[in-house]
PLY file of the C-alpha trace (Angstrom):
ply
format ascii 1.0
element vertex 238
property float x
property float y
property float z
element edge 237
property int vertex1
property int vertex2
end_header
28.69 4.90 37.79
26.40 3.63 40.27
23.27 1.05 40.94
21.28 0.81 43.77
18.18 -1.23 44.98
16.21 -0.44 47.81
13.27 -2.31 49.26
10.76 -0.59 51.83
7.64 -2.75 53.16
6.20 -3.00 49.98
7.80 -1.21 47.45
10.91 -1.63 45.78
13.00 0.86 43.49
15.65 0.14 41.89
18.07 2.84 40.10
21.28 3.04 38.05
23.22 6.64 38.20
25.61 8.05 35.11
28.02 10.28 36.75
29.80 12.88 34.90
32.82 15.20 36.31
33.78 13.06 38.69
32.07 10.25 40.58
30.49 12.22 43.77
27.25 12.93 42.23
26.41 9.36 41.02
27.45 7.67 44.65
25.30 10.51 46.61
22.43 9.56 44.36
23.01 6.03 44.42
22.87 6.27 48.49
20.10 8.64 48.96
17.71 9.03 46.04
15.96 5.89 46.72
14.99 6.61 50.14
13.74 10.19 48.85
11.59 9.04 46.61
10.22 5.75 48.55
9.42 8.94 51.53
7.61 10.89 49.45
5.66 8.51 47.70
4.51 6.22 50.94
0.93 6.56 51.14
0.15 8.25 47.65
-2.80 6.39 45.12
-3.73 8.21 42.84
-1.05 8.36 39.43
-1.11 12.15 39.36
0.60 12.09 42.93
2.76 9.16 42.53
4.18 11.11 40.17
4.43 14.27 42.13
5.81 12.67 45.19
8.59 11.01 42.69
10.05 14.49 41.74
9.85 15.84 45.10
12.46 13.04 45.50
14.70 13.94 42.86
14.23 17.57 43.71
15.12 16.98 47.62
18.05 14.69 46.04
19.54 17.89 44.21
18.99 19.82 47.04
20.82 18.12 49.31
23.97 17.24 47.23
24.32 20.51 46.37
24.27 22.14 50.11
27.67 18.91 50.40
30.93 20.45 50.33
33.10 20.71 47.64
30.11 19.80 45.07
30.87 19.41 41.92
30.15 17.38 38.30
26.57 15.72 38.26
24.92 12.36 37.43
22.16 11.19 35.24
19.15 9.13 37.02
17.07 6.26 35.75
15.15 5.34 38.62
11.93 1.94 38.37
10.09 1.29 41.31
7.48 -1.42 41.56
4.57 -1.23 44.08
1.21 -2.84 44.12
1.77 -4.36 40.88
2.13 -0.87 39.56
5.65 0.36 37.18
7.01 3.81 38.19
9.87 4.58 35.75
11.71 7.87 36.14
14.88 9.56 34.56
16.63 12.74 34.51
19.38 12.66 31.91
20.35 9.94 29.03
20.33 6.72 31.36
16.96 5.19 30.00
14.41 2.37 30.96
13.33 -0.23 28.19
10.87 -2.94 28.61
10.17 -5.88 26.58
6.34 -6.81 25.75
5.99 -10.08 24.33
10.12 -9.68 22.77
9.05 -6.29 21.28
11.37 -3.51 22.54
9.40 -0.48 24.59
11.36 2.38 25.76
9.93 3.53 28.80
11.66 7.02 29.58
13.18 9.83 26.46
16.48 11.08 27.11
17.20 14.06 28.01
19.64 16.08 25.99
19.89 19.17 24.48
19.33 18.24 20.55
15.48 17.62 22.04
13.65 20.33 20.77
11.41 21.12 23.63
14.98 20.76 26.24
16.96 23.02 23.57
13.22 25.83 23.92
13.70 25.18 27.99
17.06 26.21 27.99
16.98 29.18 25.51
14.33 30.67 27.05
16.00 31.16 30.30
18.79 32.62 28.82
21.07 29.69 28.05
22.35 28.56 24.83
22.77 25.38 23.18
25.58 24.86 20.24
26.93 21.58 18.72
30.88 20.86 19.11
32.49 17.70 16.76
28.56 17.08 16.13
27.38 16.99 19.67
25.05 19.00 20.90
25.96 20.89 24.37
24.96 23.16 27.02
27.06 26.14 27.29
29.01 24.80 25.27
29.33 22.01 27.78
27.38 19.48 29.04
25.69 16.85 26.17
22.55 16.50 29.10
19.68 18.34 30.22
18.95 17.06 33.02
20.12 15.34 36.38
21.27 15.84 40.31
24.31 18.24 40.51
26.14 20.15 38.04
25.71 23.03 40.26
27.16 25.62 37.78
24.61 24.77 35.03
22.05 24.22 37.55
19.41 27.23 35.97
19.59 24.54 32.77
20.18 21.36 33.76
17.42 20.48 35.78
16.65 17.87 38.10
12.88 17.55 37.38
12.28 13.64 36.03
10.01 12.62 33.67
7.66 9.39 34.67
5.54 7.17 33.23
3.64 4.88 35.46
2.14 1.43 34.21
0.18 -1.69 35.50
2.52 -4.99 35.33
0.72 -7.77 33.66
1.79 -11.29 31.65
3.20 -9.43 28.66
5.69 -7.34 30.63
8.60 -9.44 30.61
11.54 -7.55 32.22
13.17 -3.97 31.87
16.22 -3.38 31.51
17.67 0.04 33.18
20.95 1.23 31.94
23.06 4.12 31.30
24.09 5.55 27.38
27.46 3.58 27.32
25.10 0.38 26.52
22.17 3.05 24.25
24.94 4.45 22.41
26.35 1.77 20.50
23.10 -1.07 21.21
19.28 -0.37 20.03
16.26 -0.78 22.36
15.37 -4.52 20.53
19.29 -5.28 20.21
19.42 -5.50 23.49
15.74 -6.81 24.33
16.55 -9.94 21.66
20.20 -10.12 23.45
18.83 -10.23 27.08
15.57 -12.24 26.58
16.85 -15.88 26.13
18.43 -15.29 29.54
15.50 -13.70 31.10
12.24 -15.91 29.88
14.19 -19.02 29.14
14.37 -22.30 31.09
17.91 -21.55 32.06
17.63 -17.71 33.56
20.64 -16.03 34.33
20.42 -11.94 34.27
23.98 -11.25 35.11
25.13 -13.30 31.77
22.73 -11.16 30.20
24.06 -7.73 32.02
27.45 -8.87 30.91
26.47 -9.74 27.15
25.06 -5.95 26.59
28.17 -4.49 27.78
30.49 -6.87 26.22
28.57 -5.94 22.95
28.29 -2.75 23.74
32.75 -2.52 24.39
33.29 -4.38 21.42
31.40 -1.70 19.21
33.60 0.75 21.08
32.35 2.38 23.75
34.48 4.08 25.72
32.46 5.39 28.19
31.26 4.04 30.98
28.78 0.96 30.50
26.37 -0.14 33.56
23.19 -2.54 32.90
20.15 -3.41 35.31
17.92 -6.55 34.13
14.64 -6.50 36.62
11.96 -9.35 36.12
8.48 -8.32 36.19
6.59 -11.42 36.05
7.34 -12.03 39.98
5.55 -8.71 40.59
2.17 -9.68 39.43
0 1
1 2
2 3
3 4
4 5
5 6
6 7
7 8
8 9
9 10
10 11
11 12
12 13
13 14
14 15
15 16
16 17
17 18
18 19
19 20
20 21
21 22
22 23
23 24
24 25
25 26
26 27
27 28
28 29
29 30
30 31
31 32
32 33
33 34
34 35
35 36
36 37
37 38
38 39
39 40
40 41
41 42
42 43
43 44
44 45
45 46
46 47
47 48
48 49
49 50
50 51
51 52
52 53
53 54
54 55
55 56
56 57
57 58
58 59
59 60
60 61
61 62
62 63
63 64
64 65
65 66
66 67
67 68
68 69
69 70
70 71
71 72
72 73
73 74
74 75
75 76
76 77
77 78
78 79
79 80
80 81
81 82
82 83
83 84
84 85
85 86
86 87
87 88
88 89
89 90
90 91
91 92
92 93
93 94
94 95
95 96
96 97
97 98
98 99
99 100
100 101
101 102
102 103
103 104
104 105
105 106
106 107
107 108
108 109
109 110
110 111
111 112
112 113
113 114
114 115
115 116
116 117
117 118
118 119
119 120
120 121
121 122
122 123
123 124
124 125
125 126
126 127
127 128
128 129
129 130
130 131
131 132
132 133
133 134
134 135
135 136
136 137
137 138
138 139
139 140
140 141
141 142
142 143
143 144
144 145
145 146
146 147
147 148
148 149
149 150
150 151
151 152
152 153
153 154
154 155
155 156
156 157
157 158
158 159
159 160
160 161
161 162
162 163
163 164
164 165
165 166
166 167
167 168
168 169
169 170
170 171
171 172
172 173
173 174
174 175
175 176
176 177
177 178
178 179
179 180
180 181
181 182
182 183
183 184
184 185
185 186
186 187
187 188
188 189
189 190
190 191
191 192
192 193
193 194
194 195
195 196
196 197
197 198
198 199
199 200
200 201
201 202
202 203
203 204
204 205
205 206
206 207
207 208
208 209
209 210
210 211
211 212
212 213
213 214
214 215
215 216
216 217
217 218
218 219
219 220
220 221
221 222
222 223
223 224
224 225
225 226
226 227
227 228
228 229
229 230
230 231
231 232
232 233
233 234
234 235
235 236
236 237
C-alpha cells in the first residue's frame, strides 16, 4: 500500500496505490506514475487530451514495471490531479475517488472489477473467463480486479487503461477523499463524507484525525485488508 504526492510548476497529483501479490507493484507506481502522467499531460487544454495524455501515463507506468526484473503481483491506482482550477480523477482497479458537494457524497471514479458487466463482456470476449469463488467474483479464477499496473500473467485481462473524469473546482467542492477498498468495503461514500467533514470544513481542521477515523471505523467493522485514506482540500485550489 502506497501514497504519493507530487507537485510540478503548476500542477499537483496526488495518488494512493492498492498492491496485491506482494508490495513491488504499488511502490513502483507510487514512485513513478506521477511523473508519467504530469509528462504527458504538460501542455495539453483541451479535456479530450487531458484525458488521453493521463492514460498514456498509466500505460507507460505498466510498461515499464513490467520490463523490471522479477515482476510480479500488481496494484490498483486512484490517481487526482489538480491544475488550473481543473479536477482530473483517474483509477484503474477498486481504489476509488469520492468528493463531497455541499456534505452530499459524489463518487468520482467506478471500480473496476469483474462482477461489472461491461469488465466481465471485456474479458470474455478476449478469451478469458470470469467465475465467482465463496461469492466473489474473479478473473481466472483469480484476481477480484480488472484493472491496474502489473499482474503480468493476467495482463491480456487486467488492463491498465484508467477511467477519468475531469471537473472544474468551485465553492461547493469541499474535499475528496482518495482511498483504497479496505476503507469502501466496510464504509459507504456519505459514511465517510459525514465522518471526514467536521474535520475538513470545520473551524478546527485536522485531515489526519479524519484519515485515521475512516480506518479506525473501517478496522473495527473488520477489515482485514489493507486500509489507506487520502483527504485533499479543494477550496485552496480555486
Amino acid at each position: 500500500m502506497s501514497c504519493s504526492v507530487a507537485v510540478c510548476n503548476s500542477p499537483a497529483i496526488f495518488g494512493v496505490y492498492d498492491g496485491h501479490g506482494g508490495v513491488k507493484a504499488a511502490e513502483f507506481a507510487a514512485k513513478n506514475l506521477d511523473n508519467n502522467v504530469l509528462e504527458k499531460v504538460v501542455g495539453k487544454r483541451d479535456e479530450c487530451e487531458i484525458a488521453d495524455a493521463v492514460k498514456r501515463g498509466y500505460m507507460a507506468t505498466d510498461a515499464a514495471f513490467l520490463k523490471e526484473k522479477d515482476v510480479k503481483g500488481g496494484s490498483c491506482c486512484v490517481t487526482a490531479m489538480v491544475w488550473n482550477g481543473n479536477l482530473v480523477v483517474a483509477n484503474a482497479g477498486d481504489c476509488r475517488a469520492v468528493m463531497s458537494v455541499g456534505g452530499v457524497a459524489q463518487a468520482l471514479s467506478s471500480d473496476h472489477r469483474p462482477s461489472r458487466d461491461d469488465e466481465r463482456k471485456r474479458i470474455e470476449t478476449t478469451g478469458g473467463y470470469v467465475d465467482t469463488f465463496h461469492g466473489v467474483w474473479r478473473i481466472q479464477g483469480s484476481l477480484a480486479v480488472s484493472r491496474g499496473i502489473g499482474d503480468a500473467h493476467l495482463k491480456k485481462w487486467v488492463i491498465a487503461e484508467p477511467e477519468t473524469k475531469i471537473l472544474r473546482i468551485d465553492m461547493d467542492h469541499e474535499f475528496l477523499i482518495l482511498a483504497s477498498d479496505g476503507l469502501w468495503d466496510k464504509v459507504s461514500n456519505q459514511e465517510a463524507v459525514d465522518i471526514a467533514r467536521p474535520l475538513c470544513v470545520g473551524a478546527e481542521k485536522s485531515l489526519l484525525l479524519a484519515c485515521k477515523k475512516l480506518v479506525d471505523l473501517s478496522a473495527s467493522r473488520g477489515s482485514s485488508d489493507d486500509i489507506s485514506v487520502m483527504l485533499i482540500p479543494l477550496r485552496q485550489f480555486i
